[in-house]
N, C-alpha and C positions, 0 to 999 in steps of 0.2 A: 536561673536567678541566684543570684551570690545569698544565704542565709543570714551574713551581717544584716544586708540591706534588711531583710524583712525583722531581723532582731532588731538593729535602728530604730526601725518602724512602730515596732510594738512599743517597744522603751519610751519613745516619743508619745504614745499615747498614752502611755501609764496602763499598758493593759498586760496579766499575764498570759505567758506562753510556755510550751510545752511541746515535746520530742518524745520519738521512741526508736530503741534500738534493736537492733534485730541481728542472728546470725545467719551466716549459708546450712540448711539442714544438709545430711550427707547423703539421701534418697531422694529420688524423682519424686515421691508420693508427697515426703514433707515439704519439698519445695511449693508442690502443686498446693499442697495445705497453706505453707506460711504464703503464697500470693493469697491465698483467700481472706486470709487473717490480715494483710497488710489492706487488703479491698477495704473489710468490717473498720477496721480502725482506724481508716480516713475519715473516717464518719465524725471521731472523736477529735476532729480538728486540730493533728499536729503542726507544729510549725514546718518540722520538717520530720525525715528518719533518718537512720544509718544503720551502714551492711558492716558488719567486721569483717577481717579480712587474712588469710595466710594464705603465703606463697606456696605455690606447686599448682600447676595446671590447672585442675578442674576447679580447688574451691577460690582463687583469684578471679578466674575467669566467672564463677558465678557470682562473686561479688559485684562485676561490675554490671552483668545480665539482670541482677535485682534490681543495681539501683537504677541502669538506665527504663527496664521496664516500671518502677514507681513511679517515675517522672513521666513516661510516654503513655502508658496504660491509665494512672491512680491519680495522675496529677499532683504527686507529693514532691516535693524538693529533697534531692538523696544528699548524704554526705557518707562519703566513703571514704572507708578506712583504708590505709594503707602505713606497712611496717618496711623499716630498712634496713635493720639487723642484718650483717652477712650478704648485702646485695650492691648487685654493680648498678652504675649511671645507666646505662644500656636497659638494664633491667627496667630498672625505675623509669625511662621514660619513655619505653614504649607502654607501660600501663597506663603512665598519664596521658598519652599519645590518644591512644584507645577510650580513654573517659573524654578527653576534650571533643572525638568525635565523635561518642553519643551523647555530648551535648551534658555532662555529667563534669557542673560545674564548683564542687562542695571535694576540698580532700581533706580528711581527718590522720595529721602526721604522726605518726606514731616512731619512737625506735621498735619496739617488738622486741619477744623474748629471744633470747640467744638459743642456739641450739641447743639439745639436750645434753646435759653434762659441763656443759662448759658456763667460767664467770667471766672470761675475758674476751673483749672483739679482737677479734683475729683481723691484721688489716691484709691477710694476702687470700681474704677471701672477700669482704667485700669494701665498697667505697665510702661508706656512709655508717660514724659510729653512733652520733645519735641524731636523736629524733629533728635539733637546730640544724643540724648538716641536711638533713631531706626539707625541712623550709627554708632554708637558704637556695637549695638549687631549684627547687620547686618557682623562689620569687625570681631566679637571676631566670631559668629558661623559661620562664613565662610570662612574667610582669604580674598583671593584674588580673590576668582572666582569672585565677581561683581563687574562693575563697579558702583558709586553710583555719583550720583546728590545731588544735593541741589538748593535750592532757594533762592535768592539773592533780595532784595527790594531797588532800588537809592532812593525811597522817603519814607523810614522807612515802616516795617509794617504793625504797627498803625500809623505812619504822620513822618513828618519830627524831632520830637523832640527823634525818635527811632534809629537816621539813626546812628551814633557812636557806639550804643548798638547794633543793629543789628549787624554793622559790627566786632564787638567782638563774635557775634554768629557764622559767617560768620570763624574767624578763628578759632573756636573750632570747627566746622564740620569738617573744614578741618586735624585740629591734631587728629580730630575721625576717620579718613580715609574716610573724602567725596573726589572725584576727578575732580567734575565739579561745576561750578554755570550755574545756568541758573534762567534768572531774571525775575521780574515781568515785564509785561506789562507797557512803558515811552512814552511819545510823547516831554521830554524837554532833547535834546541831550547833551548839557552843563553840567546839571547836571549829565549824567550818565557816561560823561566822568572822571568830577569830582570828583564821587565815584568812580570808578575805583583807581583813582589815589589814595586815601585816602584806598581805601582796599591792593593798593599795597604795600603801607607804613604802614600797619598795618601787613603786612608777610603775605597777603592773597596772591599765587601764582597760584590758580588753575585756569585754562582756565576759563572766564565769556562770556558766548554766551547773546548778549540783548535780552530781548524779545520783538517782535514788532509783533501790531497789526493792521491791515490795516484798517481803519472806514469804517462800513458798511451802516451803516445809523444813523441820528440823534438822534434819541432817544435812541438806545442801548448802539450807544457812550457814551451818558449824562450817562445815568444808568451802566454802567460798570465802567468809571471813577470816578461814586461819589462813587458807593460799592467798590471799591480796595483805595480811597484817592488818587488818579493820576492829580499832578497839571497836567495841559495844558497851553501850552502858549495860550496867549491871541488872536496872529495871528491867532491863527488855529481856534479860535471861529468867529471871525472876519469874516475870509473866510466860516464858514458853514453856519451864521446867514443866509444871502441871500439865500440861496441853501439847507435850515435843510427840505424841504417841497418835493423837487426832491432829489428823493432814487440813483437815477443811478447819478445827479452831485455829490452828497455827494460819492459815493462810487469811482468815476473817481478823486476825490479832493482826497481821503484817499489814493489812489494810490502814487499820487504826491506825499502828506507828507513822507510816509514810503520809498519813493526812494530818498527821500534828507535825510532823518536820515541817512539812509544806505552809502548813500556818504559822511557825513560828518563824519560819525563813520569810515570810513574807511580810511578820509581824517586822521582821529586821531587814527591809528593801529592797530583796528579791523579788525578782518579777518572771524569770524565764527556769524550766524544770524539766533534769533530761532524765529517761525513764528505762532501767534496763529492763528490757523487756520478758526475756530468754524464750524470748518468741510463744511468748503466752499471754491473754488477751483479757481477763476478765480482772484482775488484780487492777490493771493499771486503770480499767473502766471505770471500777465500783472508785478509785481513790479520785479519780475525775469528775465521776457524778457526787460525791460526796463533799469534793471541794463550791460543787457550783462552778464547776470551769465549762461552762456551756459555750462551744464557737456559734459565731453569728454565721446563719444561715446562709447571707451571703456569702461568707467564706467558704463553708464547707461544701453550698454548692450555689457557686456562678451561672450553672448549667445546670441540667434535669440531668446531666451525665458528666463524669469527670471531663472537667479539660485537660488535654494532654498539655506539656510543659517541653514539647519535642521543638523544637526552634521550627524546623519545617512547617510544620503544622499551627504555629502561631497563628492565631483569629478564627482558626475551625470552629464554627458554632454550630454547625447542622449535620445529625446523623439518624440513618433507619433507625425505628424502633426496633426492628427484629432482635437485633443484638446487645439489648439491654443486661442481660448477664453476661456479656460474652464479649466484654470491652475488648479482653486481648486479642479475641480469632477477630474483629473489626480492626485494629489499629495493625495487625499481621495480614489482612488480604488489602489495605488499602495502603502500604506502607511505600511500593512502587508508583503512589500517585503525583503526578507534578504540582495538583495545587489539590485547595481543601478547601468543600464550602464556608462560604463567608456569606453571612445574610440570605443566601437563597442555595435549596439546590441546585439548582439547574434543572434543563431539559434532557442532558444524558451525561456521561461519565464517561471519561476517558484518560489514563488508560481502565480496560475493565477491573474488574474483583481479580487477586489471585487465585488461582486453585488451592483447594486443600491438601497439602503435600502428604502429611502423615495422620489425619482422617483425625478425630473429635475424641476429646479424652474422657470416659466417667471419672469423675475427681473421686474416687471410692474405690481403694483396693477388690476384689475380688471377697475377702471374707467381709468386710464394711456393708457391698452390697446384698451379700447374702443373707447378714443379719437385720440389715435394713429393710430389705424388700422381696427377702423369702423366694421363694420357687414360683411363680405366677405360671398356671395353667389353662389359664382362661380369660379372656375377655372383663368377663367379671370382675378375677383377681385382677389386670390390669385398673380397670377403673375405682376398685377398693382403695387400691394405695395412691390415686391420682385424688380421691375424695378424703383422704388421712392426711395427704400433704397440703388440701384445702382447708381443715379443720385445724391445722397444726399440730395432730398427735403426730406426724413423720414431718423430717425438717429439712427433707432433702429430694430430689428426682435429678435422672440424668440431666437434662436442662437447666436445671438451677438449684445450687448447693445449700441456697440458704431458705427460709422461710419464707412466705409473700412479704412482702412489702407493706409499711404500716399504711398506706395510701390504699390498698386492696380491704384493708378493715371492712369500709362501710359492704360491701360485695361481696365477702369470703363466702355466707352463706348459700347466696345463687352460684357462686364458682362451685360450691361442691357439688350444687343438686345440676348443673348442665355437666359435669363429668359424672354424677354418677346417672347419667342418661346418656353417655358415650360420647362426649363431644370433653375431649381430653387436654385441658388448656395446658400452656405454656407459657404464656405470656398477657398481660392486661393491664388496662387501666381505666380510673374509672372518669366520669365527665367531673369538671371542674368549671364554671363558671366566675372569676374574678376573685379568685382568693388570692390574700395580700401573699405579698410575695415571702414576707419574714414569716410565712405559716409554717409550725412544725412538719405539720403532713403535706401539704401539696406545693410551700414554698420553693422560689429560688432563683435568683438572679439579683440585682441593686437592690437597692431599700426603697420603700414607699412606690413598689409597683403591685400589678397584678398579671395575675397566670392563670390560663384557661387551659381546657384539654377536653379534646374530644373523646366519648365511649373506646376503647379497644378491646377487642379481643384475638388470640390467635391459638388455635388449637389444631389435633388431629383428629381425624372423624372417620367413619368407616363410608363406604358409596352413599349405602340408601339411604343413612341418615343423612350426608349432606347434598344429594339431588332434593329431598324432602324441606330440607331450611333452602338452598337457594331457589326452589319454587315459592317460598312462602316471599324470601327476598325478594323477587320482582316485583312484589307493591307495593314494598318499600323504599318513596323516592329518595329519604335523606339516607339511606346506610348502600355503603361502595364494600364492594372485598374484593380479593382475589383469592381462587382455590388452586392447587396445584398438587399433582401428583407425584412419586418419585421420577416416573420418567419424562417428567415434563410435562405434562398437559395442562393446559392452561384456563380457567375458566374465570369472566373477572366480568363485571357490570362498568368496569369503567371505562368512559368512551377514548380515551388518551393517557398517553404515561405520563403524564405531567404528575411531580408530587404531591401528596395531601398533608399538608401542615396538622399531624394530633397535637401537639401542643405548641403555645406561646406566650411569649409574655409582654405587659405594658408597661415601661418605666420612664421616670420624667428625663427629660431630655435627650433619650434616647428613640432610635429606630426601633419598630415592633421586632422581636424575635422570635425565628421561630426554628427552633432547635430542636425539636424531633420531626419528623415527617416519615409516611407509607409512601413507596412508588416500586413500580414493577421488576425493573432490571434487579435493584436490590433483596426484594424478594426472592428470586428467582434461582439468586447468589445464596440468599441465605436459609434456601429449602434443601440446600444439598448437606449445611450443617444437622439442619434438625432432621433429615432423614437418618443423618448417619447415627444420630444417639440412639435408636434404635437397634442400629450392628454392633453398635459399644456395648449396649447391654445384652446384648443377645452372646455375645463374645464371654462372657463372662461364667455361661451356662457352656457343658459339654455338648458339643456341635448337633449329636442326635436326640437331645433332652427336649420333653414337653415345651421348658420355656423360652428354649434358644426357638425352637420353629414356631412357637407363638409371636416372639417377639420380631422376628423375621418376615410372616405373615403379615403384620400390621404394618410393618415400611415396605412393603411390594404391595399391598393391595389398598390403602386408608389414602386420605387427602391430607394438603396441609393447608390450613382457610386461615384468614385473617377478617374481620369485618370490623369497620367504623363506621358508627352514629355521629353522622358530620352536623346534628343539631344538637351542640354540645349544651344546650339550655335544659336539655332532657333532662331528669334525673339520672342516677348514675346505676340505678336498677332499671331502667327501662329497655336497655336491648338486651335483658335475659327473658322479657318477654317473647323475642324472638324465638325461643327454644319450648313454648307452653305446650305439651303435649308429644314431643317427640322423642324418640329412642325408646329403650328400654331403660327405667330405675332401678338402684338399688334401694333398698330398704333405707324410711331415713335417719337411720346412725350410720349410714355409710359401712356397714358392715357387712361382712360374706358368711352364707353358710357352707355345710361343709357339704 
């Protein structure tokens, strides 16, 4: 979807909005980082993002891998950058070529800097001298399909003596068919107010989103301010002089400043707010939650899981729960699929699941996981740190990078006492009975519905403890599971593969949904992921070390069980009754001796 449209949109309702931008990092590990952080911060309901961008092979080519994965994976609307400095027609449109077919419908035109050393364009190297010549060709070979940006500067440029000229540039984008400005980086609100009003009287009409940047610390501030030409008022120097030494008061001060730009921009008719980010996540949070810029539930979630924004995949509502952290290896083993449920799952799939070509990543360098989760030589130790990442003293396991889920609150306590009696979850949720759908915690989809959900859980277990629970389960008519070994073995109480709807929701006017469900084949598929985080971690340990063969041990010899209490009126602690007296505990602080 085009960004105008949804700026339109907002504008029209008199509501604000708000962006974040993002770079390519230069390692595998940061990338794996900034998708996680780009997951965290959907939550913060952008309108949309954007990936910067420079030519040469690999960070081009990753610009566009972000944005089309935020779109397919996150469900954000990407706007990519792109520079024409020094490039040929050839060039430029097979990039655009490449974004039109992952469906990456947002171009942010930029000229871009010249190469190093040089102030003039050189026309016998490339086509395009500035940034009007790439929206020019961009609207003659394409029409309409994209939307495009431009870039806007309140303080000229090169300095203030540009800022008139600029703004003449500013309305020839726009009669080139640019449809947004999005400006440089300001800390002097007066003036940008000002230029606004000077671009509106110059016939400049397109929406201008400010760009604002939250100070991270002092010396990067200095140095990005004198490289861009960014007065600053004098106060704000004022106020870091004291504090340029303490990194966390400068970044609590940067806070302040960008929440009063924001209200005074807003005091003066702004409504939309773009955020550079430098791919760090807590700044532009706290200046969000402090504005009161809360997105409405149904925006940020339509679904109990992102919607992809993949054209393909348009109407997909229904996916396994297995892979509730693991959005990407889902939308990557289903990607060769011709169609995508819509309202039901179905009775089988086809075509199947892909394989896993290059086997499951720990998102945790090798030193990360060492300092995280130590040496484990035992059993025990394995279930200590499974009962810490229950407690929230550890905020990570191979499985899943982040904390539980605020919906897991009411239950954390019994998640820790059934791991620390060997029964090692990875996944859960608890029963829901008819909570409004605008609910903080268990909301999501329209307004004025309800959502229900059935008990899950889905852990690793060792033999005897789980022959011992599923003998107990046999007289339990309402709870279904399936237990599964690495090399297949299959043990399951349900008489057919038909799916099991855990959750759904009621809304007016609408068909019921139900957009998670358990069924077999999917399991099956996605027991080969969660065996393998066990070789991930074990990988990380030298091949003959206690905790490489412990953790080796545990994926050749344990199970992987899933169970649901299909009488979701239960309360939401009643199927950890299921587990009352088995395994062995730890002590309960969850702690090891030595």
């Amino acid at each position: 979807m085009k960004i105008i449209d949804k700026i339109n949109k907002a504008v029209e309702d008199g509501r604000c909005f708000w962006s974040f931008e993002y770079f390519p990092p230069k390692t595998q590990q940061g990338v794996i980082n900034l998708y996680d952080r780009i997951e965290r911060m959907c939550n913060l309901g952008p309108l949309f993002i954007d990936v910067t961008w420079r030519w040469g092979g690999k960070s081009s080519d990753l610009t566009l891998e972000l944005c089309s994965n935020s779109q397919t994976v996150y469900g954000v609307e990407a706007n990519m950058h792109m520079t024409c400095t020094n490039t040929s027609v050839s060039l430029i449109k097979s990039a655009l070529e490449k974004a039109k077919d992952q469906g990456v419908q947002n171009i942010l035109a930029l000229r871009g800097d010249l190469p190093g050393g040089t102030v003039e364009f050189d026309p016998s190297i490339g086509e395009f001298r500035y940034a009007t010549d790439l929206v020019k060709y961009i609207r003659s070979a394409y029409g309409s399909h994209f939307c495009i940006s431009v870039a806007g500067y309140p303080e000229g440029c090169q300095g203030p003596n540009d800022v008139e000229q600029d703004i003449e540039y500013l309305k020839a984008k726009q009669d080139a068919g640019a449809d947004i400005v999005v400006t440089q980086l300001f800390y002097d609100v007066d003036n940008f107010l000002a230029w606004v009003a000077r671009c509106r009287a110059a016939g400049v009409t397109m929406p201008i989103l400010p760009g604002i940047m939250p100070i991270q610390n002092y010396g990067g501030f200095k140095r990005m301010t004198d490289l861009c030409r960014i007065k600053v008022p004098q106060e704000i120097w004022d106020r870091l002089e004291p504090i340029k030494d303490d990194d966390q008061a400068v970044k609590d001060y940067g806070i302040e400043v960008a929440v009063d730009m924001i209200r005074k921009m807003r005091a003066g008719g702004v409504l939309g707010f773009h955020f550079y980010t430098i791919n760090l996540e807590r700044s532009t949070s706290r200046v969000l939650e402090k504005l009161g810029f809360v997105p409405a539930v149904s925006d940020v979630r339509p679904l109990p899981w992102s919607p992809s924004l993949s054209e393909k995949r348009a109407g997909e509502n229904v996916r396994p729960i297995f892979w509730r952290n693991h959005a990407r290896s889902y939308i990557k083993r289903t990607e060769l699929w011709d169609e995508f449920p819509n309202g039901r799952w179905g009775d089988a799939r086809s075509p199947a699941y892909g394989d896993l070509l290059h086997g499951v990543q720990v998102r945790l360098t090798s030193d990360q996981a060492l300092r995280k989760w130590g040496r484990p030589e035992s059993v025990r130790d394995i279930k200590d740190l499974f009962v810490q990442y229950c407690h929230g003293s550890l905020d990570a396991l191979p499985w899943s990078d982040s904390p539980l889920q605020p919906e897991s609150e009411p239950i954390r306590t019994r998640l820790a006492l059934i791991n620390a009696q060997g029964f090692l979850t990875i996944n859960s949720q608890p029963s829901c009975n008819g909570a409004a759908s605008a609910d903080d915690i268990h909301g999501w989809g329209p307004p004025n519905g309800f959502v229900y959900k059935k008990a899950y859980l889905e852990f690793f277990v060792a033999p005897d403890n789980m022959h011992a629970l599923l003998k107990r389960l046999s007289s339990e008519p309402t709870i279904t599971y399936y237990a599964v070994s690495k090399s297949g073995e299959l043990l399951t109480n349900c008489p057919e593969d038909s799916p099991n709807a855990v959750t759904w929701g009621v809304f007016p006017g609408k068909e019921i949904l139900q957009p998670t469900i358990v069924e077999r084949v999917s399991f099956l598929a996605w027991k080969d992921e969660a065996f393998d985080f066990w070789n991930a971690w074990s990988n990380m340990y030298e091949p003959a070390s206690a905790s490489a063969e412990l953790l080796t041990a545990i994926s050749d010899e344990w199970y992987l069980v899933n169970i649901v209490e299909n009488n979701f009126q239960k309360s939401a602690a009643s199927i950890f009754e299921l587990f009352d007296g088995l395994g062995a505990q730890l002590p309960p602080n969850g702690t090891t001796t030595a």
